[in-house]
N, C-alpha and C positions, 0 to 999 in steps of 0.2 A: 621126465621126473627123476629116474635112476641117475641120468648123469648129473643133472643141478643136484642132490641130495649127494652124491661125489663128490663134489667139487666141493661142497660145503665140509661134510666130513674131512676130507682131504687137509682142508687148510682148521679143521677145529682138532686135530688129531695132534697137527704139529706144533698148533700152542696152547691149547689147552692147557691149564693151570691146574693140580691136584691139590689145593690148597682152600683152609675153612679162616677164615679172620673178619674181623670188624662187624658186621650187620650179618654175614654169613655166620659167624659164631654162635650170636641169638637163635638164629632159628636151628641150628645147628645142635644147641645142647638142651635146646626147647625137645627138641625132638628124642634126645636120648632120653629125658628125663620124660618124656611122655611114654616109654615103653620098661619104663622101670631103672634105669642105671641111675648110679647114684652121685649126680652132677647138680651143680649152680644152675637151674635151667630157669630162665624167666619168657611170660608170654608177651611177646611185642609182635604182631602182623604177625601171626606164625600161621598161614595159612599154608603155605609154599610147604611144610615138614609134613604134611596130607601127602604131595604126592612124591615127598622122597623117599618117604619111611618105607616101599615096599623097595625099593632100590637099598636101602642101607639094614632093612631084614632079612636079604637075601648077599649082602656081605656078609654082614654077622655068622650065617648058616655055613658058607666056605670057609669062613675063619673055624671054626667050630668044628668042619669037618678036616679041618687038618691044614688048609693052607698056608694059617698065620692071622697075623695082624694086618703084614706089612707084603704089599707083592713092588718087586722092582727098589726095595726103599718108602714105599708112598703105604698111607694107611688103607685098608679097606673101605672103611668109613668115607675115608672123603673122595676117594673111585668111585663110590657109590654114588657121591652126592650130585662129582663134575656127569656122571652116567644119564643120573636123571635129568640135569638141565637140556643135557644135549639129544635124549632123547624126547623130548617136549619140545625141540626143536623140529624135528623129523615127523610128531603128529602137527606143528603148526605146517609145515610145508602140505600135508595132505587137508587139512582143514581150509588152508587158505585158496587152494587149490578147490575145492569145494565152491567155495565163497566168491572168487573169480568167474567161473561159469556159472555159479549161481544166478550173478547178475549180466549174465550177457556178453560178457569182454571173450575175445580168444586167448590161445596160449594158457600162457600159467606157471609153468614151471620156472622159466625165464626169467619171469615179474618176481617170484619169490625169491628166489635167489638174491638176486639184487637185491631187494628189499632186505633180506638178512644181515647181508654185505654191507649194505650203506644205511643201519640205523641200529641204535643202541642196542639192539637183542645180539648182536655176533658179541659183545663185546663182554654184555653178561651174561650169556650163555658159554663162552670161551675163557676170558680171562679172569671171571669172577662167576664161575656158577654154585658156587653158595650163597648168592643172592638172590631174592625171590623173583627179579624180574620175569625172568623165563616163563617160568609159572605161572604170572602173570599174564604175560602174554598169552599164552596159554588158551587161558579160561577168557580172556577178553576175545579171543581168536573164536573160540565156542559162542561166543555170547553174540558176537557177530551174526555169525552161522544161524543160530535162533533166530534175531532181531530177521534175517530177511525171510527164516519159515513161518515167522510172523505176519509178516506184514503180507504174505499170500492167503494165509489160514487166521485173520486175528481171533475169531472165534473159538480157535483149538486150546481145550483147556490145559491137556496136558503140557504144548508150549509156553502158555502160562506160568506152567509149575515150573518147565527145565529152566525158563527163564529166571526165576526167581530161586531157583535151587545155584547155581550159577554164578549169580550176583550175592547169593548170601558167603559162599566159597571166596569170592572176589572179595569181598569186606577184608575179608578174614587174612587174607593176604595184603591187603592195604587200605587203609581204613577210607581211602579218598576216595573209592571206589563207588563207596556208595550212591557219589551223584549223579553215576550211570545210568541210573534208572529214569532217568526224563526223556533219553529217548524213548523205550519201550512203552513209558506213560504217554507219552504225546501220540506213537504211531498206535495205541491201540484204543485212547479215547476219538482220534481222529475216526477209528475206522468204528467206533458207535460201539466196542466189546467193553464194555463196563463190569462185566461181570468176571471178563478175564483181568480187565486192571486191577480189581478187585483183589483178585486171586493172586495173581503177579503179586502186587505187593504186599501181601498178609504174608505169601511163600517166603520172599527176602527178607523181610522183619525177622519174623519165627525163627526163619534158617539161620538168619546171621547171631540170632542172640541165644538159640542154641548151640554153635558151633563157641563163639567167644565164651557159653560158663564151661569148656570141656574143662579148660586150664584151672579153675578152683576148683571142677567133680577130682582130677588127680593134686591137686594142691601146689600146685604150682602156680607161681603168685604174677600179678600181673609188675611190669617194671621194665628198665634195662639193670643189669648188673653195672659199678662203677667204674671196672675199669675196661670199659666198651665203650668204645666212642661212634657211632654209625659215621659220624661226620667225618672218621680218620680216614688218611691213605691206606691202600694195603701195605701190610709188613714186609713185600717184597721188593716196599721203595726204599732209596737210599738215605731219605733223607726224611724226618718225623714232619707233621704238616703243621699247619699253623693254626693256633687256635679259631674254632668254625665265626664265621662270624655272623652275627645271632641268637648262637644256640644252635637249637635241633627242633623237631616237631614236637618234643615230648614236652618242651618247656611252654609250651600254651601259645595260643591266639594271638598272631603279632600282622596283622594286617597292613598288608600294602597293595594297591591299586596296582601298580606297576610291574609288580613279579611277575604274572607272564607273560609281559612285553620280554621279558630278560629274559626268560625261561627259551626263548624263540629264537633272537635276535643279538644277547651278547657276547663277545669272544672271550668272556670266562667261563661260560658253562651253555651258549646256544646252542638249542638244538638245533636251526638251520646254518649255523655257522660253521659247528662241531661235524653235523651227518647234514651236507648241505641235500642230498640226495632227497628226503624228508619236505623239504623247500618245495620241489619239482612235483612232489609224490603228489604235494596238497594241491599246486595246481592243477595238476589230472583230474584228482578227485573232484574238485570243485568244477571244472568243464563235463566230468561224468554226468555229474550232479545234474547240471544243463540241459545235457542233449537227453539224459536216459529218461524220459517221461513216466514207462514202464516201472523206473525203480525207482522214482523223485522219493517217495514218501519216507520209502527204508534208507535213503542214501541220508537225507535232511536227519531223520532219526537217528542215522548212527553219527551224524556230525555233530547234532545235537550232543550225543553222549560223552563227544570228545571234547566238543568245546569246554561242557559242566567241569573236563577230567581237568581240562587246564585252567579254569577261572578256579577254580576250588582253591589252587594252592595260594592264591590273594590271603586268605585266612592265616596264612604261617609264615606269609612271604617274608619275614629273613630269613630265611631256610631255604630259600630257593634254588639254589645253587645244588642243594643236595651234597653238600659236603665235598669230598674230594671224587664228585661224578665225571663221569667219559660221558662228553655231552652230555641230557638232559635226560637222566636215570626215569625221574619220574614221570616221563611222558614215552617211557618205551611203550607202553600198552596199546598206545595210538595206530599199532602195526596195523592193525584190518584197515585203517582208514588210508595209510600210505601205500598196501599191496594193492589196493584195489586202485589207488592212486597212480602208480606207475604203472599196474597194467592200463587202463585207461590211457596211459600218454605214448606207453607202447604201441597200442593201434592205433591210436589219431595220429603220429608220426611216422607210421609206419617202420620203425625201428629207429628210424633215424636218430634217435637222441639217446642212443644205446652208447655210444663213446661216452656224452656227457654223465651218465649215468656210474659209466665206469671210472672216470676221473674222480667223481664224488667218491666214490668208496675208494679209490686211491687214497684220497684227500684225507680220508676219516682211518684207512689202516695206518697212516704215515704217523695220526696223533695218537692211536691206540698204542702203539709202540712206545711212542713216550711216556703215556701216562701212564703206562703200566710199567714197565722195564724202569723209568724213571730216567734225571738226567743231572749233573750239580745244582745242588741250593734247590731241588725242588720244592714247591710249599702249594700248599691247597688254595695260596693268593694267588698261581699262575692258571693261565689262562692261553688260547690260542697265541697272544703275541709273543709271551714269553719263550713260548717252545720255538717261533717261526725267527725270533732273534737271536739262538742259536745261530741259525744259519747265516743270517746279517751280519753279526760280528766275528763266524768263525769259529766258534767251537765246538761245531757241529758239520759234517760234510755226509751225503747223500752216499759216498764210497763207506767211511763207517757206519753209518744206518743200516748199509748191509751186512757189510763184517763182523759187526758187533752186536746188534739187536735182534736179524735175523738167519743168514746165512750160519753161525755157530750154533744160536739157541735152537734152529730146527733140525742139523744135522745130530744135535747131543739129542735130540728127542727119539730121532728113528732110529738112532746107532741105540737107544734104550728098548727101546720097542724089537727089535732086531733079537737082542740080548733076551732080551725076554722070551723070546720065540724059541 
């Protein structure tokens, strides 16, 4: 576990991005303005500034006590921010690691790693952790964790409650969240605790419609501000994106059948195209599903969860794309269901599919670099072929991709770090 939680750090150290824009902004100044400073702060999904605000309270407190603003050039503020995604990385490898043995699989450490590597969370936990994904992840990783001390204990009231305290947190962070709760309803009317579904969902109600009035108790109004686009690229691209097409989720109920077919399957914004790794995970999962009779009920339950998480987005579906996403933003939460995915395929193979495993996250570092770092004429209309037609026509070669995107940008990071030392 020390070494994979290594290797992780290892490569989130050297690109790591200290930087707040776009949708990170919102929760960002949601967050300053929820402990008093005197910013534009609007509440959108601001659930994710719960668990940064003790991370960006205890910058504050260094700053205060003498070290600044700024350590290295970079604000305090947003060290804090990139601190917390990344540390919500390091309790998901122990949670998931929980979850793993939980249900029977061996290993663990192995499976998670990969997993981090090859699906959307290295990507917003690393090059964008002012985004709530992480955090999401997160509490979906916890919520996991419950749903199988559930389905041993349905009649434990208190897991009822964690369950439901959990998923009220999870709203709050994203409002799709909500349709989570049909696994938890299905595997605990299945097992006859009526009185915990009961509970379970009166808890998530309650919870989530207390947590969403905090922002009018501090007056802080609900919106986005204007000139925030969630849909935009980072500002650390070369090049401004193109207008989103659709809109955004804010603009209301624009329903299409088909969105998470795309969501899954296309090479502008597929999640099994983008983190094909994701692809493999769900076959594991789905044979786990199979063979583990033991776990049938919790595995169907928490599939169940996932499935509601991606049909939901039908309701908004020209949005689906998620604006200028690295792969499929909104389905990173689906992590419990691909860890447990690839561990599963890790025993039934008995490692063997550990190269293909590693090619996938080749696959998916090679795009992450584009889509981040950026490349001419980028625009939020490109998509996997755009970036692979570089290479086709030549103005793109595999010796610059080193040169230029990685080999400089990680050596200027540890000669910083160094410096700092």
């Amino acid at each position: 576990m020390l070494a994979a939680i290594g290797a992780y750090l290892l490569l989130a150290l050297s690109y790591v991005q200290v930087t707040v824009n776009n949708d990170g902004l919102v929760y960002y100044d949601f967050m300053r303005r929820l402990v008093g400073e005197d910013v534009p702060g609007y509440a959108y999904q601001f659930g994710s500034s719960f668990w940064n605000l003790p991370f960006y309270l205890t910058g504050r407190l260094v700053s205060i006590l003498g070290a600044g603003d700024t350590v290295s050039g970079l604000a305090v503020g947003n060290i804090a921010v990139a601190v917390a995604a990344n540390v919500a990385v390091i309790v998901i490898f122990y949670l998931s690691w929980r979850l793993i043995r939980g249900v029977g699989l061996r290993g663990g450490p192995g499976a998670i790693l990969l997993t981090i590597l090859g699906t959307p969370l290295f990507y917003y936990a690393v090059f964008q952790p002012a985004y709530k994904h992480a955090v999401d992840t997160l509490l979906l990783t916890v919520f996991a964790l419950l749903l199988l001390k559930a389905d041993r204990d349905p009649r434990n009231t208190r897991l009822a409650v964690a369950i439901g305290v959990v998923l009220a947190f999870a709203i709050s962070v994203r409002y799709a969240d909500g349709v989570l709760i049909v696994g938890p309803l299905f595997l605990l009317i299945r097992a006859r605790a009526f009185m915990q579904t009961y509970i379970l969902t009166t808890v998530a109600i309650v919870g989530a419609t207390a947590i969403l009035l905090i922002p009018l108790a501090r007056g802080i109004p609900y919106g986005l501000p204007a000139s925030t686009n969630p849909s935009s690229p980072s500002q650390t691209q070369p090049a401004p994106a193109a207008p989103s097409e659709g809109g955004d989720i804010t603009n209301g109920v624009q329903f299409s059948a088909l969105a998470p077919v795309k969501m899954l399957f296309t090479t502008k914004r597929g999640l099994f195209i983008w983190t094909p790794l994701t692809f493999f995970a769900t076959i594991g999962y789905l044979w786990f599903a199979l063979r583990a009779r033991e776990q049938r009920r919790f595995l169907f339950s928490l599939g169940l969860s996932a499935m509601a998480l991606l049909l939901v987005h039908a309701l908004w579906g020209a949005f689906w794309t998620g604006g200028y996403s690295f792969s499929q933003r909104f389905l990173t939460g689906l992590f419990p269901v691909f860890v447990i995915g690839i561990a599963a395929l890790l025993q039934m193979t008995r490692m063997l599919v550990t190269p293909l495993l590693i090619a996938c996250i080749a696959w998916s570092m090679f795009l992450a670099l584009y889509h981040y770092y950026g490349y001419d004429h980028v625009s939020e209309r490109d998509g996997v072929r755009r970036i692979v037609r570089l290479y086709t026509n030549g103005d793109e070669t595999l010796t610059e991709l080193w040169h230029v995107r990685i080999e400089g940008r990680v050596e200027h990071r540890w000669q910083a770090y160094w410096d700092w030392v």
